[in-house]
matplotlib code that plots the C-alpha trace (Angstrom):
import matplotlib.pyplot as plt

x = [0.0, 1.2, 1.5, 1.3, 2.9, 1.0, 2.3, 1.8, 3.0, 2.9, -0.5, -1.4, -4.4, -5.5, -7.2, -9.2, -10.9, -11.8, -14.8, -16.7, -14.4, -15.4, -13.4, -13.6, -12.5, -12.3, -12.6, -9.9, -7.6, -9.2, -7.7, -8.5, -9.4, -12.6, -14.2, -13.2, -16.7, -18.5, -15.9, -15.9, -19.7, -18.8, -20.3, -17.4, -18.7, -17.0, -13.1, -12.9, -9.7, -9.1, -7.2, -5.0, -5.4, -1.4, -0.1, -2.9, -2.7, 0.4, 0.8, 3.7, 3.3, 3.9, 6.4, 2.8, 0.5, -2.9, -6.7, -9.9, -8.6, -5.3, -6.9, -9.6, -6.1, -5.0, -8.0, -8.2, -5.0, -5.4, -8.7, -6.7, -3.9, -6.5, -9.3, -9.9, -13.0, -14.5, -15.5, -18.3, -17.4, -17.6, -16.3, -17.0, -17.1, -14.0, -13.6, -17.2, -17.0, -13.8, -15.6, -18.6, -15.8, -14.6, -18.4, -19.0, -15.3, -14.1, -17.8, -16.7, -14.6, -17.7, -20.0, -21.7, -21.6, -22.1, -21.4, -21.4, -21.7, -19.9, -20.2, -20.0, -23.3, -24.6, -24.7, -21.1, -20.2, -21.1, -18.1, -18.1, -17.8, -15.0, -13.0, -13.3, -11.8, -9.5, -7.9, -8.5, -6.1, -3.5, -1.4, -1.2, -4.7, -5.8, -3.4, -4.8, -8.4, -8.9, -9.8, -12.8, -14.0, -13.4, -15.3, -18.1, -18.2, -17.7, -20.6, -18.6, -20.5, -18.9, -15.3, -14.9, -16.0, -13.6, -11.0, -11.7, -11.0, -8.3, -6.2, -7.2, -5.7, -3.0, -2.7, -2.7, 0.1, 2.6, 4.0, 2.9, -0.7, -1.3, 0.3, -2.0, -4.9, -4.9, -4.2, -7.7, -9.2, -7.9, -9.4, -13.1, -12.2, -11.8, -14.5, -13.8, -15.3, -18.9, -20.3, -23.7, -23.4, -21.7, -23.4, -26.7, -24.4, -23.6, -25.7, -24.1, -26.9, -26.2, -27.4, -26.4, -26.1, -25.8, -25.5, -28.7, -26.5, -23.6, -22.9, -20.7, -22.5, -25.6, -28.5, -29.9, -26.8, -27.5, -31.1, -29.7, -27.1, -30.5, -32.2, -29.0, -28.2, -31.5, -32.3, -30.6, -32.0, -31.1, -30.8, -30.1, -28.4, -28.3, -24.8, -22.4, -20.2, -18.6, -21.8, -19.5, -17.4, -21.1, -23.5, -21.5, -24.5, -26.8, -24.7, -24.1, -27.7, -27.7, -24.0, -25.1, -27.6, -26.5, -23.3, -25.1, -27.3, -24.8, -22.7, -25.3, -26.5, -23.2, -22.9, -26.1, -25.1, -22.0, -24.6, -26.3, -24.1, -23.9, -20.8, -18.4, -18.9, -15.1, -14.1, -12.4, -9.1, -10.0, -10.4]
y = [0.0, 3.4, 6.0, 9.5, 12.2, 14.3, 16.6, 13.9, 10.8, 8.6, 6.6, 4.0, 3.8, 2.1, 3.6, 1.6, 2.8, 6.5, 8.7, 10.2, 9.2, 7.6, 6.9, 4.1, 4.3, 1.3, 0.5, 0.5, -2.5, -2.9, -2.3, -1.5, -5.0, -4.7, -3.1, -5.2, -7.1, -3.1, -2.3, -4.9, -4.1, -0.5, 0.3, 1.4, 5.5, 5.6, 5.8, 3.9, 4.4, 2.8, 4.2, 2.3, 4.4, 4.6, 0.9, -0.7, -2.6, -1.4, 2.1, 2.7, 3.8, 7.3, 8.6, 9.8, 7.2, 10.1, 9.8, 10.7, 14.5, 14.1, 11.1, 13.9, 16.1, 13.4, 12.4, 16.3, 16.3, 13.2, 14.3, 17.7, 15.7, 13.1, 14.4, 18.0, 18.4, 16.0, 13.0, 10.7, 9.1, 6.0, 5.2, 2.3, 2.9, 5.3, 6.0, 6.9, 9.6, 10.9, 11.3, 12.9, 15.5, 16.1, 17.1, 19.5, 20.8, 20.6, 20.2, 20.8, 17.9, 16.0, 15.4, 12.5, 10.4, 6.7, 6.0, 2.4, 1.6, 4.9, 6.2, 10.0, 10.6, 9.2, 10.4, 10.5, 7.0, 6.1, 4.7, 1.2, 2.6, 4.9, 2.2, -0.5, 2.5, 2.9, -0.7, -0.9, 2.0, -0.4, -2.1, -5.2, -5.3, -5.1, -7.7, -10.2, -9.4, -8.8, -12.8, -12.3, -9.6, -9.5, -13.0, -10.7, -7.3, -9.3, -11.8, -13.4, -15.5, -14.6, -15.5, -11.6, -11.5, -14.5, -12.5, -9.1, -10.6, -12.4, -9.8, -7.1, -10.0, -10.7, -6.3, -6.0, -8.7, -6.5, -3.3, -0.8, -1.9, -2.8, 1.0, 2.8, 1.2, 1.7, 5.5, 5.1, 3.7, 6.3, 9.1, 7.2, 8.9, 12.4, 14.7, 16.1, 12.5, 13.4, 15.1, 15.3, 19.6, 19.9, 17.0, 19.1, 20.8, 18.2, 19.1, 16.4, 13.8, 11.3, 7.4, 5.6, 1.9, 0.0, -3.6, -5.0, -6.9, -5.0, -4.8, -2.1, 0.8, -0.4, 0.5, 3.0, 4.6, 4.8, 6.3, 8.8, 9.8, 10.1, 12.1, 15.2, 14.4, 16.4, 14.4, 11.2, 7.9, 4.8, 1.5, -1.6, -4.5, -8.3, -8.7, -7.1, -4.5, -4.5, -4.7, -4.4, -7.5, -9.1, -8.5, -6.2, -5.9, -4.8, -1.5, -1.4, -1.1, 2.2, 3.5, 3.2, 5.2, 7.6, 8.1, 8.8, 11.6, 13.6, 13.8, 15.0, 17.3, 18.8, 18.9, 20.9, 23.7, 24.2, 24.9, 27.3, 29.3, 33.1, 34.0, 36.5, 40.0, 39.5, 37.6, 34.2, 35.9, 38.0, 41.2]
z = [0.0, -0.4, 2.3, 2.4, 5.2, 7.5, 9.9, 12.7, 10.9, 7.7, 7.0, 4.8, 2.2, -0.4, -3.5, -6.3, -9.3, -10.5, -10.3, -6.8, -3.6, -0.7, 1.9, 4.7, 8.3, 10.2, 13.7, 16.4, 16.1, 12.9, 9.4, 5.7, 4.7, 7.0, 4.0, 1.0, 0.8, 0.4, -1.5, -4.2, -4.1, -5.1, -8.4, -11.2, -10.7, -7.2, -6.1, -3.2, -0.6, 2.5, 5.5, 8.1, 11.4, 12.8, 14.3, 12.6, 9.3, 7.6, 8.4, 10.7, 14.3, 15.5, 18.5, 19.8, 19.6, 18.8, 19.9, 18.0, 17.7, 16.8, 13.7, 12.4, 11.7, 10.1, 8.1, 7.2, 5.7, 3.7, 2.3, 1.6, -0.4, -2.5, -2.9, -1.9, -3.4, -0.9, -0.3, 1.3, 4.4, 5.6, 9.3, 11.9, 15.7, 16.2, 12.3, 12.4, 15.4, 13.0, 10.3, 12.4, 13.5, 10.5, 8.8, 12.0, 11.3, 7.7, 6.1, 2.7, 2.8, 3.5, 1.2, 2.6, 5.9, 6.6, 10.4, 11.7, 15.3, 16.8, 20.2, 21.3, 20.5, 23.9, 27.9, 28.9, 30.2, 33.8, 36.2, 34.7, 31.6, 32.5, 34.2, 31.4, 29.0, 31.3, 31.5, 27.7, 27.5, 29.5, 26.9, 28.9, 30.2, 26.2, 25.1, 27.7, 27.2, 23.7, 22.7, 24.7, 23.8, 19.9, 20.9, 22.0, 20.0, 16.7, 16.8, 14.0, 11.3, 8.3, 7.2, 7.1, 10.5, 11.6, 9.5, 11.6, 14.3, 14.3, 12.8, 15.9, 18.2, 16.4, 16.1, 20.2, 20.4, 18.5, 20.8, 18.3, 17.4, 21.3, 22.2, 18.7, 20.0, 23.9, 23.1, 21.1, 24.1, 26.3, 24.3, 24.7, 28.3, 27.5, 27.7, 23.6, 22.4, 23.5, 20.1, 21.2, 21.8, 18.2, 16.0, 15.6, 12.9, 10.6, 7.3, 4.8, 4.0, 7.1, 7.4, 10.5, 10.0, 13.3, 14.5, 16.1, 18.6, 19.3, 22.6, 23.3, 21.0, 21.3, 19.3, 21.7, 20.4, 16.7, 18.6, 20.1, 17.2, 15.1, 17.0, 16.9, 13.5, 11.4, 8.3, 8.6, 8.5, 11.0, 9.6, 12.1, 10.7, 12.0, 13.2, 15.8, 15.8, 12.5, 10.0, 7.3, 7.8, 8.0, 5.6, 3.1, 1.0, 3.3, 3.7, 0.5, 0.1, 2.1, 1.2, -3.0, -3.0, -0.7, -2.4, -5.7, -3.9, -1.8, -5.1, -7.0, -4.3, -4.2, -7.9, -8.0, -4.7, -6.6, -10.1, -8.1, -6.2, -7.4, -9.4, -8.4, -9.5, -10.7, -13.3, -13.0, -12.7, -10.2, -12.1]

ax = plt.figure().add_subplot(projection="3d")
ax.plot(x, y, z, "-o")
ax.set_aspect("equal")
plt.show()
């Protein structure tokens, strides 16, 4: 894969085809290759690219291993470099609160949003909460518990799924992955990942697609992320936390045609806005 520099680090993505972009952002201790089903399942219009978050997949680790603010930079920079003129937006549980960041702060890099099974749209986590984030952001505590609970967050049934997640296990025994991802975790912690003040300003056309039976961003989640978010729509999907890695055509069911319309929305705004009273040189 090739990589490209930011001003935190290098990161690695994958780019197929030509036409409209959209981008996919995968969970934490997850990589790329969660998305290949929707991506095959991509009609020819779209350019599809797929990011590796830092330590994950094979984008290199950083000195400073960053949480959700520090990976909207990043995302904002590698939208900047490949394709400026925006994109739609695809991101699972931690890529999907980046991506929600980035249409509150950069919305004309966003043209579209999918968000799968993301938190911050919720009441603030309660002292259980807090302290399981709080182990998860211990490298060692992670490492030991993660066969469990892939076990449980995945609800695997699909080879994807058994795919999923034996690569985040196998990401939490290396230093770097096990380091990228407890920083993640630790940022759950911090009081910027609650979105539910600023998500009432996110205008690109939204659909939320969660797992019926995940059990750490439940569906009352995707509820409550549909109420703040005016216009979208709230599809539930039989799997667990990675819908994706599960039944890849059921989201691209809702990604297609959403795709094709936040395009063609944007085509037509930039139709209709009035032209300068100066010519195109300025003059």
């Amino acid at each position: 894969m090739p990589t490209i520099s930011t001003s935190l680090g290098q990161v690695a993505y994958d780019s197929r085809g030509d036409g409209d972009p959209v981008v996919f952002l995968a969970s934490g201790g997850h990589d790329s290759h969660d998305f290949d089903g929707l991506r095959d399942l991509l009609p020819d219009r779209f350019r599809s690219i797929a990011i590796d978050w830092p330590g994950h997949g094979e984008s290199p680790g950083w000195p400073e291993s960053p949480g959700e603010v520090e990976l909207t930079r990043m995302v904002a920079e590698v939208l900047d470099a490949l394709c400026p003129g925006g994109a739609v937006l695809v991101g699972n549980s931690i890529g999907g609160n980046v991506s929600a960041r980035l249409a509150i702060t950069r919305p004309n890099l966003v043209k579209g949003l999918m968000i799968i099974d993301s938190s911050g749209f919720e009441r603030p986590l309660q002292l259980a909460g807090r302290l399981f984030c709080s182990l998860m952001s211990r490298p060692t505590f992670l490492r030991g518990i993660y066969p469990m609970f892939s076990l449980a967050y995945m609800r695997a049934r699909t080879d994807a799924d058994h795919r999923a997640r034996a690569s985040a296990i196998a990401l939490t025994r290396r230093p770097v992955g096990a380091q990228a991802l407890s920083a993640m975790w630790h940022s759950f912690t911090l009081p910027s990942h609650d979105l539910r003040a600023q998500a009432g300003q996110i205008t690109a056309p939204t659909v939320l697609v969660w797992g019926r039976h995940d059990p750490i961003v439940a569906p009352k989640c995707g509820e409550a992320a549909h109420k703040l978010i005016a216009g979208s729509r709230l599809v539930l999907v039989d799997s667990g936390h990675a819908p994706q890695t599960t039944d890849p055509a059921a989201v691209a069911a809702e990604l297609v045609p959403l795709a094709d319309s936040a395009f063609e929305l944007a085509r037509s705004n930039d139709d209709t806005e009035p032209a300068s009273p100066l010519g195109r040189d300025g003059r």
